[in-house]
N, C-alpha and C positions, 0 to 999 in steps of 0.2 A: 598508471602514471606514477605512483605514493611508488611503485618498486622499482620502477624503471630508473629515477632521481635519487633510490637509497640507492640502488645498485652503481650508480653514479660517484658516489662515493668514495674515497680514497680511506679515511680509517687511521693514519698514519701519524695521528696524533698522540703526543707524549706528554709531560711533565714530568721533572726530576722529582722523586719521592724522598725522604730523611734516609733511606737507604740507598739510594742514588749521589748521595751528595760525598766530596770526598770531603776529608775531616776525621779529627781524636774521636773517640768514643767517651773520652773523660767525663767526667762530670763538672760541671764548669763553676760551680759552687758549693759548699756546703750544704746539707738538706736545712737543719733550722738556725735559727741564731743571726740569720743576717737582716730580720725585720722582709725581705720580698718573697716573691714566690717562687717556691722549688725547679730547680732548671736541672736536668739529667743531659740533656746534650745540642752542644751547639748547629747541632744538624736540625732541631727542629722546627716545624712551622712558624713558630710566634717568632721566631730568632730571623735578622737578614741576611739573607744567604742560607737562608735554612730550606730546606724539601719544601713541596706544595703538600699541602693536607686535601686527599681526597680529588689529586689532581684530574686530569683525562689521559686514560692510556689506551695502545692501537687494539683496534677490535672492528670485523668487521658488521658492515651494515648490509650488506647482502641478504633480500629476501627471496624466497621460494615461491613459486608462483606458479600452480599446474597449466600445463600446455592445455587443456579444455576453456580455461580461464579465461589464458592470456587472446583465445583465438575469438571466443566470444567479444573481447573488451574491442580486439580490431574492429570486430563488423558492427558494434553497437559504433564507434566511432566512426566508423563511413557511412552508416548508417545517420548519424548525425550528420556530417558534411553534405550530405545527399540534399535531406530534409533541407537543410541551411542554401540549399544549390549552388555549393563551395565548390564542386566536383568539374574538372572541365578533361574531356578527352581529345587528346590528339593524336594524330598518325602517327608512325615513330620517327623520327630525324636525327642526324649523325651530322658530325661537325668534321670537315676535313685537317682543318689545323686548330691549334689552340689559340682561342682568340678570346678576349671577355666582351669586346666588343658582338659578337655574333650570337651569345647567349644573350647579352641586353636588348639587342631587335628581336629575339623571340617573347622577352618580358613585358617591352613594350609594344609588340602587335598583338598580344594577350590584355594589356592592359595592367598591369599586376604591380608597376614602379613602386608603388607606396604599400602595398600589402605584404605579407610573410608568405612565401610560396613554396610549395613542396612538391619536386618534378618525378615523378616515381617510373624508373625502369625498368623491363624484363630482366634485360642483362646490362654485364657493367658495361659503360660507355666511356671509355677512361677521355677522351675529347671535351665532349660534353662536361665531366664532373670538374677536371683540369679548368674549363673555362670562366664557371660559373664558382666556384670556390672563394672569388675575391668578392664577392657580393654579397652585401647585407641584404637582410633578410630574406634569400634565396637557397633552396637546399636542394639538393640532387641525392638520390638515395636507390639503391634496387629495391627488389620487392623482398629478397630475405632479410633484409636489414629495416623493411618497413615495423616501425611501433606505434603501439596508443597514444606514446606522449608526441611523436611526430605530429603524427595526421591531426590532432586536436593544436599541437601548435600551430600550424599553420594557419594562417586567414584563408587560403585558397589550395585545393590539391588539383595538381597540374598529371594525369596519369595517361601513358603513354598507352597504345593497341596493346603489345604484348604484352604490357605490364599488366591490364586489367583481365586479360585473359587467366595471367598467372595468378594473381590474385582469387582469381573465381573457380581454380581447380585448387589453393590453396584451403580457401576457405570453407569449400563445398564436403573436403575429406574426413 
């Protein structure tokens, strides 16, 4: 989950530094004799309009996360949904037109209105995914794109016949 949300990340953060900032290099005082303290250039921190001291620059947050790991984290986390009997299996079903209405009568004859739902497919459904997109707290997802931080977001996993089958020659390998 802690990789899945760094890797989520964008990174693309800056601030101007004293060498970033356009401006003289002069020296904007004398060094002694004027009773304050020594200023070399108006570019710097203590000055306004001066660089940031120590600012934030882009870098990424990307972590590395061996595929034995990540395959373990999946099943300890279905493995919880189970335990929890979060898990609900349905036949698989296809939507003819895009509608949001005909995905909300499968959420409500599931029961699911007020929980976080996560509908996992063999293959992509582009109907289905198109339908259910405007709805909060509702997610439609295939099984390669299935993650740990999904299935533990969810309150409820909603997995389709061949999705579970897929899943079970995934995990088994």
């Amino acid at each position: 989950v802690k990789q899945y949300l760094a890797n989520q990340r964008q990174g693309t953060h800056k601030a101007k530094q004293r060498a970033d900032i356009t401006g003289s290099t002069r020296k904007i005082k004398k060094q002694k004799g004027t009773g304050t303290a020594r200023a070399g250039s108006i570019k710097s921190g203590i000055f306004r309009g001066g660089g940031r001291i120590f600012g934030p620059q882009p870098r990424g947050y990307d972590l590395k996360l061996n595929k034995k790991l990540k395959k373990l984290a999946r099943k300890s986390a279905l493995t919880i949904k189970a335990k929890d009997k979060a898990i609900t299996v349905l036949e698989d079903f296809e939507f003819n037109s895009v509608k949001t209405k005909n995905f909300t009568s499968v959420i409500k004859a599931l029961n699911l209105e007020d929980k976080k739902s996560l509908f996992v497919f063999g293959a992509p459904n582009n109907n289905v995914y198109l339908s259910s997109r405007n709805l909060k707290g509702s997610d439609v997802v295939i099984c390669s794109e299935l993650s740990t931080y999904k299935i533990l977001n969810a309150n409820q996993l909603v997995l389709l016949e061949s999705s579970l089958n897929e899943i079970k020659t995934n995990l088994s390998k």
